[in-house]
N, CA, C and O atoms as CSV, one atom per row, in Angstrom:
chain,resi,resn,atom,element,x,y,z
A,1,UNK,N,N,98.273,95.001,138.138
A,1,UNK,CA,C,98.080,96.137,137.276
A,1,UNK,C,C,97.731,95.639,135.874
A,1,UNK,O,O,98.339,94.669,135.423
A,2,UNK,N,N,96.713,96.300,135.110
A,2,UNK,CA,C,96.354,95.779,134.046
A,2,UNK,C,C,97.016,96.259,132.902
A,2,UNK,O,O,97.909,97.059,133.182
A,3,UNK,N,N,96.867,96.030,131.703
A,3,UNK,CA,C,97.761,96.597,130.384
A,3,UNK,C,C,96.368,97.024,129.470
A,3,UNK,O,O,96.441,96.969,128.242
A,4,UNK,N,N,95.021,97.477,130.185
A,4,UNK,CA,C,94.393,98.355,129.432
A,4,UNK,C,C,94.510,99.149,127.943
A,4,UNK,O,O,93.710,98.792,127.078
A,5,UNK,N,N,95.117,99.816,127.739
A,5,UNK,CA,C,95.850,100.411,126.686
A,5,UNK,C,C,96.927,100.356,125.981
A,5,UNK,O,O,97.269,101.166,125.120
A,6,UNK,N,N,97.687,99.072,126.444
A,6,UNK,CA,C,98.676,98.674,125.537
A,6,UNK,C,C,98.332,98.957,124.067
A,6,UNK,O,O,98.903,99.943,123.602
A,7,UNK,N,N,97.786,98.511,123.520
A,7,UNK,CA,C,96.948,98.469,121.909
A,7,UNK,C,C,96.476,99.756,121.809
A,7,UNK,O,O,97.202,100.420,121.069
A,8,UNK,N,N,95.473,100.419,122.296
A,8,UNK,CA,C,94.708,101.354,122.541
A,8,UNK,C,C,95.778,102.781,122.474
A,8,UNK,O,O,95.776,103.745,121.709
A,9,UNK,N,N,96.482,102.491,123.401
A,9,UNK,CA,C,97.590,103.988,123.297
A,9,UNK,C,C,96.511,105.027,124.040
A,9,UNK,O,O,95.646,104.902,124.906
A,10,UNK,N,N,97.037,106.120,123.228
A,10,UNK,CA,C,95.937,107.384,123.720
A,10,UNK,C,C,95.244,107.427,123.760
A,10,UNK,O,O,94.711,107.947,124.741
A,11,UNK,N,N,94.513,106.906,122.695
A,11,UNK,CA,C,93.277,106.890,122.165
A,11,UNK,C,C,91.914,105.873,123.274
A,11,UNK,O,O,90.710,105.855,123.018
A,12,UNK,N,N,92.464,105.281,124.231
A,12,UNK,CA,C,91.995,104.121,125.476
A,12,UNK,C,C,90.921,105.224,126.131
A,12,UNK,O,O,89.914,104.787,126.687
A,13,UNK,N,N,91.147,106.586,126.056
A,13,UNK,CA,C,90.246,107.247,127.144
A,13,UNK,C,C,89.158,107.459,126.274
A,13,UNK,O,O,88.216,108.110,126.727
A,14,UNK,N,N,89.068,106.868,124.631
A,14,UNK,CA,C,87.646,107.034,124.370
A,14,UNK,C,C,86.675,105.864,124.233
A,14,UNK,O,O,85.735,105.785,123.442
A,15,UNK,N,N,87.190,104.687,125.428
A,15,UNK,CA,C,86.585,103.201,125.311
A,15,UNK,C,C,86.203,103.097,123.992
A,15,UNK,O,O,86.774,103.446,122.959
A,16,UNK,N,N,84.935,102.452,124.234
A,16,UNK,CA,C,84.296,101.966,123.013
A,16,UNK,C,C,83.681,102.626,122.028
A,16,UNK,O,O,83.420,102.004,120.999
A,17,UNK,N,N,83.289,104.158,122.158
A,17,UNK,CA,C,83.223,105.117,121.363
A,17,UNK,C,C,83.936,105.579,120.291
A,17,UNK,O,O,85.149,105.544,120.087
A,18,UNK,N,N,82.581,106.238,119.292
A,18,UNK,CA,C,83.810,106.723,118.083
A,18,UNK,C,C,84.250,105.488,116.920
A,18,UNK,O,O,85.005,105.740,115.981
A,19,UNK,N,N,83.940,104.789,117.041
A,19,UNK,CA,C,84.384,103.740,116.238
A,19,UNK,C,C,86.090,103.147,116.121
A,19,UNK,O,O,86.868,103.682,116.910
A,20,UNK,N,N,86.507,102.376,115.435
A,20,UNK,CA,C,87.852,102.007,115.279
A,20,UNK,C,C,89.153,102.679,114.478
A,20,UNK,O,O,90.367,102.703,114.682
A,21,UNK,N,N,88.193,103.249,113.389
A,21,UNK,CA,C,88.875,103.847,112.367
A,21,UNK,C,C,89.262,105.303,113.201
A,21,UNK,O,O,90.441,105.629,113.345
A,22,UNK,N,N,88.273,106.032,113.667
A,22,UNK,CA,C,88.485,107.063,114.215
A,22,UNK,C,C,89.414,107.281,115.441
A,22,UNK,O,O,89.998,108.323,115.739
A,23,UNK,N,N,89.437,105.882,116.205
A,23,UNK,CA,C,90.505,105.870,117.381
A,23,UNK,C,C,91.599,105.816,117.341
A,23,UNK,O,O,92.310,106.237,118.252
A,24,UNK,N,N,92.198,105.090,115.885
A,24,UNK,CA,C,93.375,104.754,115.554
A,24,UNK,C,C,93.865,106.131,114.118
A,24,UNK,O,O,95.033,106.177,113.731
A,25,UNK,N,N,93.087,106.829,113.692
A,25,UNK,CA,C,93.431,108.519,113.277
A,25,UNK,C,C,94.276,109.251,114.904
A,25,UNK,O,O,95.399,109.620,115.250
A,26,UNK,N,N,93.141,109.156,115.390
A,26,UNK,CA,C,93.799,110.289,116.650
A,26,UNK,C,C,94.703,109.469,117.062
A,26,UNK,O,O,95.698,110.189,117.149
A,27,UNK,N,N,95.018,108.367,117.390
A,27,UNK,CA,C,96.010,107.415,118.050
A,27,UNK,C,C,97.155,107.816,117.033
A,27,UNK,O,O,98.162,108.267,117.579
A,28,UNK,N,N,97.183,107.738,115.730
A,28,UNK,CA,C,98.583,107.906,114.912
A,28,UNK,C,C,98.848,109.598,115.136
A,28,UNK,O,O,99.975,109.981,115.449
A,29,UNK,N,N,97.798,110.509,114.963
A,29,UNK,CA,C,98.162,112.168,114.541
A,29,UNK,C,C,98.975,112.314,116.022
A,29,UNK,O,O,100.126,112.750,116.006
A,30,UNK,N,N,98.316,111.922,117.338
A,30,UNK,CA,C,98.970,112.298,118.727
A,30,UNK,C,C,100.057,111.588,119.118
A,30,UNK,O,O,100.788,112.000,120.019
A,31,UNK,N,N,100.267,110.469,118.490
A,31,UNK,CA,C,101.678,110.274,118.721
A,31,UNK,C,C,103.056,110.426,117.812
A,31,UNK,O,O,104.212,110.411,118.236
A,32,UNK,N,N,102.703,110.546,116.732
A,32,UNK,CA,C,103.485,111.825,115.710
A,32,UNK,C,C,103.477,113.088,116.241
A,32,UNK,O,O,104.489,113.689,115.880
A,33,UNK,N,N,102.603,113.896,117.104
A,33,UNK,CA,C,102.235,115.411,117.643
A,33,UNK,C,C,103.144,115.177,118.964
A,33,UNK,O,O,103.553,116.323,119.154
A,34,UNK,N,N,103.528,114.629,119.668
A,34,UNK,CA,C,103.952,114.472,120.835
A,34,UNK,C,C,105.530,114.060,120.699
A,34,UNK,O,O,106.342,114.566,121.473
A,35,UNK,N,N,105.867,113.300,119.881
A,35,UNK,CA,C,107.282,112.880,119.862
A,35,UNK,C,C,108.619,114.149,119.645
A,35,UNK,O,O,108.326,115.161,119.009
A,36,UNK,N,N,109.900,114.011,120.155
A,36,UNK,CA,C,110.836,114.888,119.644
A,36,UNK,C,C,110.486,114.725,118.460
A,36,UNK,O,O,110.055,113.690,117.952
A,37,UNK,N,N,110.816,116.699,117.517
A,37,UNK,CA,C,111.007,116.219,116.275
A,37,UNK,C,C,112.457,117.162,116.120
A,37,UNK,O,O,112.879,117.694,117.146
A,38,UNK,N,N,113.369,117.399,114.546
A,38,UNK,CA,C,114.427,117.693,114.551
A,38,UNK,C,C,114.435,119.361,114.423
A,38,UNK,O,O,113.947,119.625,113.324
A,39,UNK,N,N,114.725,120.321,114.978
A,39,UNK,CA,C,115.023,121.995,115.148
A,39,UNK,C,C,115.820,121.923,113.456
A,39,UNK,O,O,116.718,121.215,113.000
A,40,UNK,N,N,114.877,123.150,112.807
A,40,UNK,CA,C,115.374,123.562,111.913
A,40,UNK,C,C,116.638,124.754,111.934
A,40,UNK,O,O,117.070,125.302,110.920
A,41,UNK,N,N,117.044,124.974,113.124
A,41,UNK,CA,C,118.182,125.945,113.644
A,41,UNK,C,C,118.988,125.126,113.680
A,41,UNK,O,O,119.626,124.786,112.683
A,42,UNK,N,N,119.188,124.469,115.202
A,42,UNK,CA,C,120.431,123.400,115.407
A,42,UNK,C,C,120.608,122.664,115.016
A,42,UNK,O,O,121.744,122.524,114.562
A,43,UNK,N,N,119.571,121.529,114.864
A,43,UNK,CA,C,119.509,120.245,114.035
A,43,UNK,C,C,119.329,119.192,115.361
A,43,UNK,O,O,119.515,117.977,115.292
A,44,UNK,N,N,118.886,120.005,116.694
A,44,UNK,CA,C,119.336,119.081,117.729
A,44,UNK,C,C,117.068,117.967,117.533
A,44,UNK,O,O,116.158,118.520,116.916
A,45,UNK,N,N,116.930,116.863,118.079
A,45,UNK,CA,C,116.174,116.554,118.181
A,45,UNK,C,C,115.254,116.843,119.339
A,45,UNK,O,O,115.170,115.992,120.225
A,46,UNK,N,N,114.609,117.869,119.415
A,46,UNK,CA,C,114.499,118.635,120.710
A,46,UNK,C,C,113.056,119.382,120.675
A,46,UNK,O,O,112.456,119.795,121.668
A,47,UNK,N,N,112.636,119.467,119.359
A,47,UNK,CA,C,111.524,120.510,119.146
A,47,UNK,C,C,110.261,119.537,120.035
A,47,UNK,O,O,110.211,118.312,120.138
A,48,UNK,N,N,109.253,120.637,120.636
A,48,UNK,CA,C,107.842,120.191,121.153
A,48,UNK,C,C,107.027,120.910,120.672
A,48,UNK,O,O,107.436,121.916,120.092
A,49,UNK,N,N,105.742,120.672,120.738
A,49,UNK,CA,C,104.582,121.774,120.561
A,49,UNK,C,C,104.128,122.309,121.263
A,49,UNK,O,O,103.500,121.642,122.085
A,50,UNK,N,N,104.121,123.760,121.427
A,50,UNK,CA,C,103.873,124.549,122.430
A,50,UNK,C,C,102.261,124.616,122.613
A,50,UNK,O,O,101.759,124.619,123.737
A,51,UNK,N,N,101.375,124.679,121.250
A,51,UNK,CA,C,99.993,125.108,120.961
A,51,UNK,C,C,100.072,124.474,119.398
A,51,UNK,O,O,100.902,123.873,118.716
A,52,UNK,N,N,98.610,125.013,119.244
A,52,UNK,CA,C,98.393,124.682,118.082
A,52,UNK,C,C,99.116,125.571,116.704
A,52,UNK,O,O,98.907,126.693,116.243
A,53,UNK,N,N,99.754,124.808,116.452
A,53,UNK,CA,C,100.836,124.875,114.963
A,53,UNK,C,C,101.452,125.624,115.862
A,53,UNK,O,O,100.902,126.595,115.341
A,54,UNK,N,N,102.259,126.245,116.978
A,54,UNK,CA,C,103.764,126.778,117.490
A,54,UNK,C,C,104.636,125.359,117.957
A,54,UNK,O,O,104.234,124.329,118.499
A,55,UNK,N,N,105.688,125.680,117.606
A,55,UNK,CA,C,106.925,124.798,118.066
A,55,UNK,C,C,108.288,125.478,118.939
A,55,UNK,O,O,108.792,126.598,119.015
A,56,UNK,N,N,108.508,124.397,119.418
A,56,UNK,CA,C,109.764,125.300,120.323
A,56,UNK,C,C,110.758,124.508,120.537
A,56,UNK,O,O,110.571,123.408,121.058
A,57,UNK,N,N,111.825,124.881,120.218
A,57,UNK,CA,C,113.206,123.864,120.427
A,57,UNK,C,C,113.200,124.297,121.793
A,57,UNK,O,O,112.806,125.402,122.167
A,58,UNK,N,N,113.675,123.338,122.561
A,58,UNK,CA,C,114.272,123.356,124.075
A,58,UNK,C,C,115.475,123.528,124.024
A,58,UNK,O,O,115.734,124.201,125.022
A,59,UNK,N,N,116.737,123.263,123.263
A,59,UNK,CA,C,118.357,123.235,123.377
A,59,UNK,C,C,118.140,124.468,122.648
A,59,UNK,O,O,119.151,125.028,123.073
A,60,UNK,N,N,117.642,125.288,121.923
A,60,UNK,CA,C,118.444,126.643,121.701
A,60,UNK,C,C,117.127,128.001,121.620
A,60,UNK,O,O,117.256,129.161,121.228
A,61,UNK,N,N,116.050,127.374,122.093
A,61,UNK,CA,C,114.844,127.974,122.259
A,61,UNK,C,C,114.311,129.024,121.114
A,61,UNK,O,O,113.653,130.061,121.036
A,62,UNK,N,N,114.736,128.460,120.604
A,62,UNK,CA,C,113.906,129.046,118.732
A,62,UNK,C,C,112.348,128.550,119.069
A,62,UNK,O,O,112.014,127.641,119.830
A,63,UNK,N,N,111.305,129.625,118.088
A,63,UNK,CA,C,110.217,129.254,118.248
A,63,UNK,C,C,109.989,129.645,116.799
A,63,UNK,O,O,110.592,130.538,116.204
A,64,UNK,N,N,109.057,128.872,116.320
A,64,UNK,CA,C,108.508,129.267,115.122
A,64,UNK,C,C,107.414,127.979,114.946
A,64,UNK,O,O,107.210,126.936,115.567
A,65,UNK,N,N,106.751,128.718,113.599
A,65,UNK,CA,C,105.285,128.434,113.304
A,65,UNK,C,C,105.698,127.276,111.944
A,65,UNK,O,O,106.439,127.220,110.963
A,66,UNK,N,N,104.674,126.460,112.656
A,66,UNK,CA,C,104.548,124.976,111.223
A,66,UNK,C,C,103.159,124.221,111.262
A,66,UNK,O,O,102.224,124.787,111.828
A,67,UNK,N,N,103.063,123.590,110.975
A,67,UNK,CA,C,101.391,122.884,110.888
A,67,UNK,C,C,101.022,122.512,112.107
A,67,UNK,O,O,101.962,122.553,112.901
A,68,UNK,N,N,99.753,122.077,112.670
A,68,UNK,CA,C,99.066,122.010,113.586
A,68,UNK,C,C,99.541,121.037,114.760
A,68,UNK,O,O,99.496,121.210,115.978
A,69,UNK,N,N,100.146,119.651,113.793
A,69,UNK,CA,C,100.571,118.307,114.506
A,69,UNK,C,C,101.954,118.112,114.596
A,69,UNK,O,O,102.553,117.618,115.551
A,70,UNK,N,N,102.658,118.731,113.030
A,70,UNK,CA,C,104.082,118.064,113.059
A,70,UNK,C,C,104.392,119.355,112.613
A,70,UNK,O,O,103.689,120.243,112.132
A,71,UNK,N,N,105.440,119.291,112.838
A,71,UNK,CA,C,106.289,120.805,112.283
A,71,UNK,C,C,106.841,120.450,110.838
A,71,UNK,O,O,107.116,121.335,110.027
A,72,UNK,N,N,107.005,118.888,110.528
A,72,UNK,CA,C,107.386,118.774,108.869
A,72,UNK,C,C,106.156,118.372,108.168
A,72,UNK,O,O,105.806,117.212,107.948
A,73,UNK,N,N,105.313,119.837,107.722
A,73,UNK,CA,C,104.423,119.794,106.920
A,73,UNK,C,C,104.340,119.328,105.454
A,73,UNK,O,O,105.448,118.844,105.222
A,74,UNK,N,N,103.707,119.252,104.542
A,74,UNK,CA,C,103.739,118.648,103.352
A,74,UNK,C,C,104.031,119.569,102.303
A,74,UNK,O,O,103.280,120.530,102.466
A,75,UNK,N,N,104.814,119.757,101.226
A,75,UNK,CA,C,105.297,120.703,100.902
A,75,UNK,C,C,104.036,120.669,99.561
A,75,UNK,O,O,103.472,119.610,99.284
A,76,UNK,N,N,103.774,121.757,98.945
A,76,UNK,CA,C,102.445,121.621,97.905
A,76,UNK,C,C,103.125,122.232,96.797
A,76,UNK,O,O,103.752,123.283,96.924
A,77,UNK,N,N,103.009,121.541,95.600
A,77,UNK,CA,C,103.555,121.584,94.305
A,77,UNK,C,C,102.140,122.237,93.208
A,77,UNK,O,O,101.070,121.687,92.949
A,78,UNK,N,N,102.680,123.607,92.742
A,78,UNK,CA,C,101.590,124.098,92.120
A,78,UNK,C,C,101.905,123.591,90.697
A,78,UNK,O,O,103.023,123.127,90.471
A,79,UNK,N,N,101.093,123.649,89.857
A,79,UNK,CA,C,100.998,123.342,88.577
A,79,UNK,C,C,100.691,124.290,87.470
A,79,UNK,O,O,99.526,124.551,87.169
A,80,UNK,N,N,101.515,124.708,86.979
A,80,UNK,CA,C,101.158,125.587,85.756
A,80,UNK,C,C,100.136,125.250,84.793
A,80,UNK,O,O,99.910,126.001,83.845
């Protein structure tokens, strides 16, 4: 069995296409997008992404809306 994508990660199903820079963007955003992240209800580490920007805790099944990839979006500081 080979280790194809060891390095590559997700990003392996776009071979040699796309360039490097671009494989390793989607390689970091999808595996930040995919990992448990922490439920702003329970606190349990449990949340997934249901769709684009929905989240859903599995241990107490809260759903609510946050950015596209991660549910801890960037908070934006206005300036007077």
């Amino acid at each position: 069995m080979s280790k194809r994508t060891e390095k590559a990660g997700t990003s392996g199903r776009f071979g040699a296409r796309y360039g490097v820079v671009v494989r390793n963007r989607v390689k970091n955003i999808e595996a930040k997008q995919k990992m448990s992240h922490e439920c702003p209800v329970c606190h349990h580490e449990s949340v997934k992404r249901v769709s684009s920007g929905i989240w859903a805790c599995r241990h107490c099944s809260a759903k609510f809306a946050a950015g596209a990839y991660s549910p801890d979006t960037k908070k934006t500081v206005f300036k007077d």
